[in-house]
Kinemage of the C-alpha trace (Angstrom):
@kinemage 1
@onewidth
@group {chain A} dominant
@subgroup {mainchain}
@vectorlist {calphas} color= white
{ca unk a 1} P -13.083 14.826 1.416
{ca unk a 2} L -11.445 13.105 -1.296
{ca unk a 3} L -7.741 12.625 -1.497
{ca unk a 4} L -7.221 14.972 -4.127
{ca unk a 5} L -9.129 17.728 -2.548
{ca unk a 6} L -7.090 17.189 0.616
{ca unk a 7} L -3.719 17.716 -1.630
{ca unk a 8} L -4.923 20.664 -3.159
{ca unk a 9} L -5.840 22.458 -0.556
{ca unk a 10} L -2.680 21.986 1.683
{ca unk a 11} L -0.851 22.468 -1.589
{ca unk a 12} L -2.979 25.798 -1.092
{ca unk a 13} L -1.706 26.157 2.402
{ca unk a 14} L 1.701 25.715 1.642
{ca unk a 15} L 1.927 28.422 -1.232
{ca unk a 16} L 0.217 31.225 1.067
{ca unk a 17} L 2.668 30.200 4.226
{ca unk a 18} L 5.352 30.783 1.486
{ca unk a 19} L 4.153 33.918 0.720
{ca unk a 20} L 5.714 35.038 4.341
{ca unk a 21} L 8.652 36.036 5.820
{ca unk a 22} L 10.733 37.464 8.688
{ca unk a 23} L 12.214 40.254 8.183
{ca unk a 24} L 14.751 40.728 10.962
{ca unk a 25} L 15.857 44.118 11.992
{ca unk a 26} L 19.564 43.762 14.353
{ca unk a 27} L 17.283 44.927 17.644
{ca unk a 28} L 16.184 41.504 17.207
{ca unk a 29} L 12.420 42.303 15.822
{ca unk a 30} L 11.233 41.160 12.696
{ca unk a 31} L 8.175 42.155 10.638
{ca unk a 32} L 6.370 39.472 8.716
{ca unk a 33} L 6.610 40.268 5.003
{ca unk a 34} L 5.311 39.210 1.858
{ca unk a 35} L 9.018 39.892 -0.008
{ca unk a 36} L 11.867 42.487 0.109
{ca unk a 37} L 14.485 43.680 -1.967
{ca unk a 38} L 17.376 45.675 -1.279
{ca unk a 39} L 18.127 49.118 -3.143
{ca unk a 40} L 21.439 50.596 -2.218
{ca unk a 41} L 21.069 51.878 1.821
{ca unk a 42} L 18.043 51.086 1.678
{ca unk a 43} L 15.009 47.639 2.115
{ca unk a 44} L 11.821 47.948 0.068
{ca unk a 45} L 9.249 45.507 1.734
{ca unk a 46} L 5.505 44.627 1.182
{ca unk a 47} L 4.518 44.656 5.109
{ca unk a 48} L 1.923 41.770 5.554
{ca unk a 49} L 0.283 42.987 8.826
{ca unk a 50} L -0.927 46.652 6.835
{ca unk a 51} L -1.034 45.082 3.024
{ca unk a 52} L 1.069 48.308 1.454
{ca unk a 53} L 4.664 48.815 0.809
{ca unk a 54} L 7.061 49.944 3.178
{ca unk a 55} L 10.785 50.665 3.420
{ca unk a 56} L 13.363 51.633 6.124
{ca unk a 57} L 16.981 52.033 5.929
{ca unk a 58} L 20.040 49.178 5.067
{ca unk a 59} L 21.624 49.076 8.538
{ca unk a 60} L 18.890 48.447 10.558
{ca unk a 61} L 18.163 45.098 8.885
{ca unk a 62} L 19.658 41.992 9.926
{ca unk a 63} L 20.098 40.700 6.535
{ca unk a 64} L 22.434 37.586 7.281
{ca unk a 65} L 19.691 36.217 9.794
{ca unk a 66} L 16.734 37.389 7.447
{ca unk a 67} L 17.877 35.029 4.352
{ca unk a 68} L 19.255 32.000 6.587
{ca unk a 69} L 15.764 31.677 7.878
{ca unk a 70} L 13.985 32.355 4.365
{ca unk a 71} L 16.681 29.800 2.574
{ca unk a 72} L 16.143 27.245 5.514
{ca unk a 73} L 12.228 27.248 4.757
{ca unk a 74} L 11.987 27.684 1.254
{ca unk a 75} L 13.992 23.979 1.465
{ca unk a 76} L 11.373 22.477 3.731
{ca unk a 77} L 8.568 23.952 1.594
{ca unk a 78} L 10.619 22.870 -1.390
{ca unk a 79} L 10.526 19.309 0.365
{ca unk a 80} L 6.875 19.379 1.156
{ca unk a 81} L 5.709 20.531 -2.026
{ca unk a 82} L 7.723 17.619 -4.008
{ca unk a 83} L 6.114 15.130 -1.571
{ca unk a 84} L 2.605 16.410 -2.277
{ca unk a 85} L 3.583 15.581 -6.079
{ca unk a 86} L 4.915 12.315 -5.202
{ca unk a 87} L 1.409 11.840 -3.088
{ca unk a 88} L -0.875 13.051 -6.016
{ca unk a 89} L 1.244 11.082 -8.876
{ca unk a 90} L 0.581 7.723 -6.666
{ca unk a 91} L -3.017 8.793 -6.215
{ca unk a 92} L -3.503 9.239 -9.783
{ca unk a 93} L -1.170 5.948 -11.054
{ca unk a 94} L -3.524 3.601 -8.353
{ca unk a 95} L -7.119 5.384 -10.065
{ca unk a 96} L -5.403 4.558 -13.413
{ca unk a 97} L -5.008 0.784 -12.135
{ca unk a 98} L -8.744 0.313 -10.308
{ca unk a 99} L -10.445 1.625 -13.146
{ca unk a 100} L -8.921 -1.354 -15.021
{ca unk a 101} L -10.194 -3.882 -12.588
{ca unk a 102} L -12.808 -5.920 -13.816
{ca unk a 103} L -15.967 -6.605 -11.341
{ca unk a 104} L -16.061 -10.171 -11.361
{ca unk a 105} L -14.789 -12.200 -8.242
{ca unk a 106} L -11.276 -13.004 -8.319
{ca unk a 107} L -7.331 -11.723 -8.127
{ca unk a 108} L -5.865 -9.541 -10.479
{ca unk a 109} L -2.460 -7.455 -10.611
{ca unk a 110} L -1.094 -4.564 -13.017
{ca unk a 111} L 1.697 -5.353 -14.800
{ca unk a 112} L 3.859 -3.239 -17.131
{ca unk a 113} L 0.271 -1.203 -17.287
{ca unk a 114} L -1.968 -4.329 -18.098
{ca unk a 115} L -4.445 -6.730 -16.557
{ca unk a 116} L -3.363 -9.884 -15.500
{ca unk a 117} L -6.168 -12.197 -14.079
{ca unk a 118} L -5.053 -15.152 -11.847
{ca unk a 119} L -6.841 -18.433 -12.338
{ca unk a 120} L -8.105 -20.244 -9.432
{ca unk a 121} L -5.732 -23.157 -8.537
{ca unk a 122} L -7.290 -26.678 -8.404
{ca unk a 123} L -6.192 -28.535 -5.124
{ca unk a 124} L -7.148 -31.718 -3.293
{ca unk a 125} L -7.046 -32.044 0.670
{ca unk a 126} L -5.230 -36.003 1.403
{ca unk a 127} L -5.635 -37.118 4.514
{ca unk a 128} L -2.557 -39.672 6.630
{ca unk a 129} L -4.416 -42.550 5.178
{ca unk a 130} L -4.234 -42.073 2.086
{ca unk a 131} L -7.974 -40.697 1.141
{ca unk a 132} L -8.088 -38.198 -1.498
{ca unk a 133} L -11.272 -35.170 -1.230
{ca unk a 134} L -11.525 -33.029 -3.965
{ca unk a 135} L -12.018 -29.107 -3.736
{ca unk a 136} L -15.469 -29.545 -5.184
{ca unk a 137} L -16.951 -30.789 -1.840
{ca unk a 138} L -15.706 -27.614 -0.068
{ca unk a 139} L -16.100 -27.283 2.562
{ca unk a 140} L -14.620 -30.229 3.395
{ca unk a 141} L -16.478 -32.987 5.369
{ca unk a 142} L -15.358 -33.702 8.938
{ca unk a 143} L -11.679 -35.669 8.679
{ca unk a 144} L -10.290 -37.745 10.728
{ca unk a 145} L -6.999 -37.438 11.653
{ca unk a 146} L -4.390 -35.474 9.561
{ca unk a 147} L -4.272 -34.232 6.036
{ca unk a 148} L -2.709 -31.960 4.092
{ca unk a 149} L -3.865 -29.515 0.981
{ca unk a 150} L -2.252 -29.644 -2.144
{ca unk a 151} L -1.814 -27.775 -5.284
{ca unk a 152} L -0.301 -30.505 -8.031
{ca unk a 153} L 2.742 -30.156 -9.245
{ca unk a 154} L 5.945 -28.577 -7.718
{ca unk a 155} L 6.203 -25.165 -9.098
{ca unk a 156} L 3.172 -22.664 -10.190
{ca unk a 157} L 2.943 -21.493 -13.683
{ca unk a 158} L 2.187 -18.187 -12.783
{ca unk a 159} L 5.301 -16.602 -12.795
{ca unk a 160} L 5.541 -13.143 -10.634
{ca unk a 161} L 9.145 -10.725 -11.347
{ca unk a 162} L 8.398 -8.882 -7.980
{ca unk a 163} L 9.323 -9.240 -4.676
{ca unk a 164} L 6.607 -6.939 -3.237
{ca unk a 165} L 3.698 -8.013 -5.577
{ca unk a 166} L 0.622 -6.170 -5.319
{ca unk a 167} L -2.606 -7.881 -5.531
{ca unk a 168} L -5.896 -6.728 -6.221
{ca unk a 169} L -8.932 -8.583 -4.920
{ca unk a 170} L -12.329 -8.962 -5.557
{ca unk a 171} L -14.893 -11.066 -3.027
{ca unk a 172} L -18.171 -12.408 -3.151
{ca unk a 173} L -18.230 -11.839 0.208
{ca unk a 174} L -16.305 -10.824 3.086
{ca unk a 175} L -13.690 -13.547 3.972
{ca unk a 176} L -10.382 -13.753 4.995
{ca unk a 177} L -7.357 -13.109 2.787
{ca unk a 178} L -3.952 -14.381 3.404
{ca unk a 179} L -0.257 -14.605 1.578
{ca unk a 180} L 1.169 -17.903 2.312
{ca unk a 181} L 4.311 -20.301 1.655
{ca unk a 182} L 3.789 -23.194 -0.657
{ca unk a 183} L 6.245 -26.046 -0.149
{ca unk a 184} L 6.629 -28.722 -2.917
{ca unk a 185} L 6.785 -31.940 -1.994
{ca unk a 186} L 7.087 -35.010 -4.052
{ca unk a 187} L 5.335 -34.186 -7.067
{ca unk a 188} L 2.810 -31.018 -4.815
{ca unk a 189} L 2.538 -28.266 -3.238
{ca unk a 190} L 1.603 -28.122 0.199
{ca unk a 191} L -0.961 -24.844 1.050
{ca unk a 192} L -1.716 -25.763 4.779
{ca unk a 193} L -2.010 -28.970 6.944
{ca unk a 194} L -5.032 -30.199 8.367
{ca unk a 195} L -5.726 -31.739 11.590
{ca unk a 196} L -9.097 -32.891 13.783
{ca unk a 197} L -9.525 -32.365 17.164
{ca unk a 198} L -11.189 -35.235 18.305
{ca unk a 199} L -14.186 -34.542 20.740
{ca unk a 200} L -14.732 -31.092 19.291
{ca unk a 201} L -15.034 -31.798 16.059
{ca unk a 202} L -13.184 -29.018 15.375
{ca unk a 203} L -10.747 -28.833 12.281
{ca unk a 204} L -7.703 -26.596 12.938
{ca unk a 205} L -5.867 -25.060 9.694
{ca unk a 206} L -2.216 -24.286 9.573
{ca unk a 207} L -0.369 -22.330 7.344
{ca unk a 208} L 2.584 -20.246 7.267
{ca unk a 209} L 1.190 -16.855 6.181
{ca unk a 210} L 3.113 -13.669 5.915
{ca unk a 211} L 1.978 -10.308 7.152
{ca unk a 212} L 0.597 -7.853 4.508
{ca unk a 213} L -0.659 -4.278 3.814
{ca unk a 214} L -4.557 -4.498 3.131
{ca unk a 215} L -6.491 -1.535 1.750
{ca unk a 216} L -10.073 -1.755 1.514
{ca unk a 217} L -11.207 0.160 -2.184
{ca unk a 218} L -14.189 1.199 -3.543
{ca unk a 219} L -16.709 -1.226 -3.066
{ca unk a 220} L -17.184 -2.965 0.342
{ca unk a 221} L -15.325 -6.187 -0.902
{ca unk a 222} L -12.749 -4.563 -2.856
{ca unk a 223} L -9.346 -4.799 -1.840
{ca unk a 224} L -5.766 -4.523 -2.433
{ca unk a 225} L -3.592 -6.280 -0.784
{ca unk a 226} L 1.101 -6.710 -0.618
{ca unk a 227} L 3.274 -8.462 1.623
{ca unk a 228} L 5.186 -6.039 4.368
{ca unk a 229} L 8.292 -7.454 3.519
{ca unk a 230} L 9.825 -8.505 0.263
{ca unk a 231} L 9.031 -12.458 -0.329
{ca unk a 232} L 11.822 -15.041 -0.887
{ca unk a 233} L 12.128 -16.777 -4.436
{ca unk a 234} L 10.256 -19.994 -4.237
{ca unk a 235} L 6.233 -21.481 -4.441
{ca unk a 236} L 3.548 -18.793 -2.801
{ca unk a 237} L -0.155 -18.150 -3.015
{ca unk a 238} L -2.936 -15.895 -2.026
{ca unk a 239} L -5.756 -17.555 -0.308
{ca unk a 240} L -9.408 -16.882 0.289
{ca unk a 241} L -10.755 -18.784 3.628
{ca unk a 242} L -12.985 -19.473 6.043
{ca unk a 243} L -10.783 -20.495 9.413
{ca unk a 244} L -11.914 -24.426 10.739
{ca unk a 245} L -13.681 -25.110 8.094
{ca unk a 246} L -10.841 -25.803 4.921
{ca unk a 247} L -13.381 -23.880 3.038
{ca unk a 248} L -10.940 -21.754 0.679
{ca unk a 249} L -9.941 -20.768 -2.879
{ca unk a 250} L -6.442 -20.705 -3.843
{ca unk a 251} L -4.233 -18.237 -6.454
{ca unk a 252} L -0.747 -19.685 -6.873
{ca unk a 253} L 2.465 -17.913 -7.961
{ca unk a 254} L 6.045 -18.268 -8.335
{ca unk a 255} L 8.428 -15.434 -7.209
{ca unk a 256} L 11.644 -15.183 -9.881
């Protein structure tokens, strides 16, 4: 069931429960009701259990109970119905933004209604000694030691106005996606540090990544993706990875 079937038809729910009411008489019965209306002495009322119009006199209605209970519900039905629009509106303004998403493998984000494609940061992995290994022999061979990754320069060029940005990502494959903290450093930015466990072999990653929202979208490696909390001005980047193996692409940004 799509998502705008679903809101139509408890949209559809909502207006028939609204068609009904109590209508309280002051022995403390009620009939349900479709609507009422009251003509001098007496109530006029469409009586929902046998579909025809009905009335009885003034004085045996409960009138003050009657339209407390009507006004109470007509605000939570009031309520429900503007969240339904609120629902739908999103629904439709997130369509609006896939369909604008191209298909080729990368990041993207809307902004002020347009595409914006992030470019792939270039980045280097330096180990304690000094050695330099470019990204282009990713994965990385077996280091030794320490190292670091590093994006050059201090601060991104991709400047991002939002605390809460909202990414949209296309995959060759599935992977692992991340947020993460950039710190500069002398000239770089540092994505993750690097170290290798001796007699396994094994190369452990760390990073300071921040939790996030994913949604998977149409497509099975389609996906949008937003930090849960609002990120801190400074260096940041979304990541693409493979865990022990430094095998990862890299989208930097600056919050402002």
């Amino acid at each position: 069931m799509t998502m705008f079937r679903a809101l139509f038809i408890a949209a559809f729910a909502l207006s028939l429960s609204a068609a009904n009411l109590k209508l309280y008489t002051t022995d403390g019965e009620y009939q349900v009701v479709r609507e009422y209306q009251v003509d001098g002495d007496r109530v006029k009322f469409y009586s929902v259990e046998r579909s025809d119009w009905e009335e009885i006199p003034a004085a045996m209605v409960d009138l003050k109970r009657t339209e407390a209970e009507a006004s109470a519900k007509k605000e939570v039905l009031d309520k429900q119905a503007k969240e339904l629009d609120e629902e739908s509106a999103a629904a439709r303004a997130e369509k609006q933004e896939i369909a604008k998403i191209p298909q080729d493998s990368g990041v993207y984000r809307i902004e002020n209604g347009e595409l914006r494609t992030l470019k792939v940061a270039d980045f280097t992995v330096k180990t304690a000694k000094g050695r330099t290994i470019l990204q282009v022999l990713t994965p990385i061979p077996i280091l030794e030691g320490k190292a670091t990754v590093e994006l050059p320069g201090e601060h991104s060029t991709n400047i991002v106005r939002d605390e809460r940005p909202e990414f949209f990502f296309q995959m060759d494959k599935q992977e692992s996606i991340a947020i993460i903290k950039v710190t500069p450093s002398k000239g770089v930015r540092i994505a993750e540090h690097v170290e290798m466990i001796p007699i396994s072999k094994e190369m452990v990653e760390t990073r300071e990544a921040v939790p996030i929202f994913t949604k998977q979208l149409a497509g099975e490696n389609f996906f949008k993706i937003w930090p849960q909390e609002p990120l801190a001005v400074g260096e940041w980047a979304v990541i693409e990875y493979t865990e022990s193996k430094v095998d990862l692409r890299i989208w930097d940004f600056r919050v402002e």
